[in-house]
C-alpha positions in Angstrom: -148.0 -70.5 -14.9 -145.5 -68.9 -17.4 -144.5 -65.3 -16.1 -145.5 -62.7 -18.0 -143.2 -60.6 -20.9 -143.8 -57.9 -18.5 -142.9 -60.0 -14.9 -139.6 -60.7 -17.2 -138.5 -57.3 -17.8 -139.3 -55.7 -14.5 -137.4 -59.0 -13.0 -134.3 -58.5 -15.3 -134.2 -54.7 -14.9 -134.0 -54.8 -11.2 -131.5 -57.7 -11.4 -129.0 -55.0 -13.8 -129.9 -51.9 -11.4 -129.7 -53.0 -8.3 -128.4 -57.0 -8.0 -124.7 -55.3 -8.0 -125.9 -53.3 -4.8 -126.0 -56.7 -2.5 -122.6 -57.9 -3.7 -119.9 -56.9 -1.9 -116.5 -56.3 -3.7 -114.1 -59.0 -4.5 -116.9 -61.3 -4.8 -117.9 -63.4 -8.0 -120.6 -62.3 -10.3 -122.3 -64.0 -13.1 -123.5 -62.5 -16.3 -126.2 -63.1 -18.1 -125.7 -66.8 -20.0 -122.3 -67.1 -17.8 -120.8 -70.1 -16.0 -119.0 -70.3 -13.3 -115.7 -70.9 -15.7 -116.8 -67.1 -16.7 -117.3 -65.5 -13.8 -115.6 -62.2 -13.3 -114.4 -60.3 -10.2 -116.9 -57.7 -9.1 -115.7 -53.9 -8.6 -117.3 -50.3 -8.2 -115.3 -47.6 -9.3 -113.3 -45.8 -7.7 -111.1 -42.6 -8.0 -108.2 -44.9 -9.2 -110.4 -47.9 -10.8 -112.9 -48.2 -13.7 -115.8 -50.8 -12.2 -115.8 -54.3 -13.3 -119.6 -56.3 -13.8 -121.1 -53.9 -10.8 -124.5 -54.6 -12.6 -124.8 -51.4 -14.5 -124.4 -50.8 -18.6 -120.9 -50.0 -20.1 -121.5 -47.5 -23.0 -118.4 -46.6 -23.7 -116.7 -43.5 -24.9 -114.1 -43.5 -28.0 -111.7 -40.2 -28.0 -111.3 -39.7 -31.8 -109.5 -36.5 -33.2 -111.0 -34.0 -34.1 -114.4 -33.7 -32.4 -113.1 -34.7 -28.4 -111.6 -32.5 -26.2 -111.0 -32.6 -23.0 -112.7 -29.4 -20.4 -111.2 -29.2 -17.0 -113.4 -26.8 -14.5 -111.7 -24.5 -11.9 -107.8 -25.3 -12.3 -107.2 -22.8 -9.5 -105.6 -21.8 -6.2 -108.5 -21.7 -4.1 -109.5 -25.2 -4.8 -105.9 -26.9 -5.8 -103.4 -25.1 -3.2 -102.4 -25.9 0.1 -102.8 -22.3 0.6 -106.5 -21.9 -1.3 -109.7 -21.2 0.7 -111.0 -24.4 0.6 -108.0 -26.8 1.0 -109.2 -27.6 4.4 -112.1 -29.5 3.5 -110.7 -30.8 0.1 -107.5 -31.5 0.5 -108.0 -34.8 1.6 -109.7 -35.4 -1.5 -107.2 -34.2 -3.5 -104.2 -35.3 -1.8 -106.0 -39.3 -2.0 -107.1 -39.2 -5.6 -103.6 -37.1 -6.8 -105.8 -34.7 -8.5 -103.1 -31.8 -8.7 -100.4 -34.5 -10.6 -103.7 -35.9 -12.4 -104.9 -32.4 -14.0 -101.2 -31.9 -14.8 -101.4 -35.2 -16.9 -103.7 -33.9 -18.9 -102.8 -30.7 -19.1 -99.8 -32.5 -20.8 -100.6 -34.6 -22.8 -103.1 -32.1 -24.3 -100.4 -29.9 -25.0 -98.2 -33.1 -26.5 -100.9 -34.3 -29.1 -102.6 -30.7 -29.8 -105.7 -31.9 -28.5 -108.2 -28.7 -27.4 -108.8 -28.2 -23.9 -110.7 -26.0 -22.7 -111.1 -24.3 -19.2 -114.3 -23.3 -17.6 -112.9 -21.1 -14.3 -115.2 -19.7 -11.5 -114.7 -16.0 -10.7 -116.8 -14.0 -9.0 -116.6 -10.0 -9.6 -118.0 -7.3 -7.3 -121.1 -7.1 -8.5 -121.7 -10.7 -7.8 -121.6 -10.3 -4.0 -125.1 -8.0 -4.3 -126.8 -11.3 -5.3 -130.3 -11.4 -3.4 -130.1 -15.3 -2.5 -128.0 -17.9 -2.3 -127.6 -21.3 -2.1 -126.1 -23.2 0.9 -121.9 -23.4 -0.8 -122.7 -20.4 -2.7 -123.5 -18.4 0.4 -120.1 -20.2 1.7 -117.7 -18.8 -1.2 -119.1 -15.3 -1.2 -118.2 -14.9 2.5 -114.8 -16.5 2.2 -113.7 -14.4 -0.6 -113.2 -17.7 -3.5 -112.4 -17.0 -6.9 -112.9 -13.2 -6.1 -111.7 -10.3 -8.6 -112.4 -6.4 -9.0 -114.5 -7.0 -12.4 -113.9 -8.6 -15.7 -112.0 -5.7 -16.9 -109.4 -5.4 -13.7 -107.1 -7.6 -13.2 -105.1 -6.0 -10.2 -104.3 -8.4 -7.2 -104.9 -11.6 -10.0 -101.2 -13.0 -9.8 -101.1 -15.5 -7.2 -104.4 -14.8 -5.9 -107.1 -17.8 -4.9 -108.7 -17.2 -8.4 -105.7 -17.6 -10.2 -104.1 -20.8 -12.2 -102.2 -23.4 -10.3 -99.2 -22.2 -10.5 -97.6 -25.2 -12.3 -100.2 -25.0 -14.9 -99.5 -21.6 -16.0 -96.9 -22.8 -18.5 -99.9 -24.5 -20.4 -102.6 -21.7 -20.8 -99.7 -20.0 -23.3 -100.4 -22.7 -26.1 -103.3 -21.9 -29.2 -105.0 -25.8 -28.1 -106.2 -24.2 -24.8 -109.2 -22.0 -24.7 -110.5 -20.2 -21.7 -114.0 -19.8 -21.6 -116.0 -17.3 -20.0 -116.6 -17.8 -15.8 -119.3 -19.9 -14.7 -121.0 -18.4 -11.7 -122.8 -21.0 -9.7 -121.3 -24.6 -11.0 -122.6 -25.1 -14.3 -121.7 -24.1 -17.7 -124.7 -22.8 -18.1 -123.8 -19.4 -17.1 -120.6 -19.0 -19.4 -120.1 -19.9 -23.5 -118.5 -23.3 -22.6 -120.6 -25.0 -24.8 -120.8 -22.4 -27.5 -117.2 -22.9 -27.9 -117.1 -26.2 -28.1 -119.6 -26.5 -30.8 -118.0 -23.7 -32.4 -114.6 -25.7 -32.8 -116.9 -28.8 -33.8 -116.3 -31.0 -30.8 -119.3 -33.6 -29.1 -117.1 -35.4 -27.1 -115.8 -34.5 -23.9 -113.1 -35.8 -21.6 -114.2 -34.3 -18.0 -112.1 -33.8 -15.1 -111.1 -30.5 -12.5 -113.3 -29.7 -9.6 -114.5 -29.6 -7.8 -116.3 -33.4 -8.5 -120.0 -33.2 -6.7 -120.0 -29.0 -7.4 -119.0 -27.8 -10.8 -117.8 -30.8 -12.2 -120.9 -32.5 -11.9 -122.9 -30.1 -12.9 -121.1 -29.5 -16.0 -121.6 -33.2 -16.4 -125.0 -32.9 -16.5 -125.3 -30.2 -18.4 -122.9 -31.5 -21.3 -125.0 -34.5 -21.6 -128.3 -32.6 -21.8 -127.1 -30.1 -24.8 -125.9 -33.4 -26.6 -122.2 -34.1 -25.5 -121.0 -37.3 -25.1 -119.2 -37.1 -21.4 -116.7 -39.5 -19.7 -115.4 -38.3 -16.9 -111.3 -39.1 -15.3 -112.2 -40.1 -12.0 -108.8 -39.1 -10.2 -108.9 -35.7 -11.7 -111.7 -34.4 -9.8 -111.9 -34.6 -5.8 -114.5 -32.5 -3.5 -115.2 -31.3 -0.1 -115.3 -33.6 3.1 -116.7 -32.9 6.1 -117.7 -34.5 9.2 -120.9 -35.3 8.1 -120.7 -35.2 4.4 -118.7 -36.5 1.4 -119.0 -34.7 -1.8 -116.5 -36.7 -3.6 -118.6 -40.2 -2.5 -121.4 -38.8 -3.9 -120.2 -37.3 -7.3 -118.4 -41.0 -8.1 -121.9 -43.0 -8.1 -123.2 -39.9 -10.4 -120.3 -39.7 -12.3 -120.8 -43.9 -12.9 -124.7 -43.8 -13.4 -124.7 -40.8 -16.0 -121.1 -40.7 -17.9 -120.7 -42.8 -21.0 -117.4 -43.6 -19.4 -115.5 -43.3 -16.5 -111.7 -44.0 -15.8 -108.2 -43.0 -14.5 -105.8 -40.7 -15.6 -103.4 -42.8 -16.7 -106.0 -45.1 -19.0 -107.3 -41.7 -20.2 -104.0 -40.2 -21.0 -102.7 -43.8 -22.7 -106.0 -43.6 -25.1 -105.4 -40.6 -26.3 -102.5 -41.1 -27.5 -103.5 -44.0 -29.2 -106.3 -42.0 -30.8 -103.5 -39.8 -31.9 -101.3 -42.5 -32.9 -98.5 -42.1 -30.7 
């Protein structure tokens, strides 16, 4: 008996979701129509590599001028520095994926085009440690002191301090291409004007990178793509928290891969855009 239209579709969608999961890298795949002649190399991403044929759609992302920028979440000390709060259980991360020299890259190349950036930071104020819950990390930063300042309008003991700008990225902040937005306060944008602004300065597409990936960088992600952004993210720009039972970063690649329009290195990235600007 002839299987149904239905039977068809429910085979071949299963074959595209989840036929990549059984192959184990380095193997050969075949397309759809392909011959063995055609047959490609199978690869996930990873931090450093865009996937090859794992099984899943390729939508693409084009950076044109104009209406992309790129947004980089929490550029700062407590995160990025071998002397931040948190560099204990993200510096490997970081240190793997190059994230500080990554960010940088971007930073730069920003500032060599005139492409907007814009910054989405995490501080959390006085007032924000009387919260009445909190979640598991957000529990976490408020007893180790992350991101913490007086209150919006003090800056005393900013300079240097775990809520302040890499250091080597200071130099960037003083150009009119770089906007800082208001702080998130959990992980998403949702909480500052991040996407106000952008619409503001007509953008809809964004190139995504900072961190940290499975926290605030995913979430803001997410939240792009469900006001209307088109995201890709830069997959060795971003790097998270592991511990002995858990890896954030792990987990924000396959969401990063099954949500994103795009993802890809820095050094793709930063070679498309200046083709987009013509340089």
């Amino acid at each position: 008996m002839t299987p149904s239209f239905r039977t068809l579709s429910t085979s071949l969608a299963l074959a595209i979701l989840g036929g990549a999961a059984t192959i184990s890298a380095g193997s050969i795949v075949l397309g759809l129509g392909a011959t063995a002649a055609g047959a490609q190399e199978a690869r996930a991403a990873t931090a450093t590599m865009p996937p090859v044929n794992d099984g899943l759609p390729m939508p693409g992302f084009d950076i044109t001028q104009g209406d992309t920028a790129i947004v980089i979440t929490d550029p700062q000390n407590d995160f990025l520095s071998p002397d931040g709060v948190t560099w204990g259980v993200v510096g490997q991360s970081i240190t793997e994926n190059g994230t500080v020299e990554n960010l940088d890259a971007l930073f730069a190349v920003a500032e060599e085009v005139g492409m907007p950036l814009f910054v989405s930071p995490h501080y959390y104020y006085e007032h924000d440690h009387k919260w009445h819950f909190e979640g598991t990390l957000e529990t976490l930063m408020h007893s180790i002191g992350m991101f913490d300042r007086p209150s919006a309008l003090d800056m005393t003991g900013f300079e240097g301090s775990g809520a302040d700008w890499l250091e080597s990225y200071k130099h960037y902040f003083e150009h009119d291409h770089v906007l800082v937005t208001s702080p998130h306060k959990v992980y998403g944008p949702d909480s500052n004007d991040l996407a106000l602004q952008l619409r503001k300065k007509g953008i809809n597409k964004v190139i995504l990178g900072g961190m940290s990936s499975n926290l605030c960088t995913e979430s803001h992600m997410r939240s792009l793509i469900e006001a209307g952004f088109e995201v890709m993210v830069v997959t060795d720009a971003t790097a998270g928290a592991i511990t002995e039972f858990y890896d954030g970063y792990a987990a924000s690649l396959t969401n990063f891969r099954m949500i994103a329009s795009k993802v890809d290195n820095t050094d793709n990235t930063v070679a498309a855009i200046k083709a987009a600007y013509n340089m």
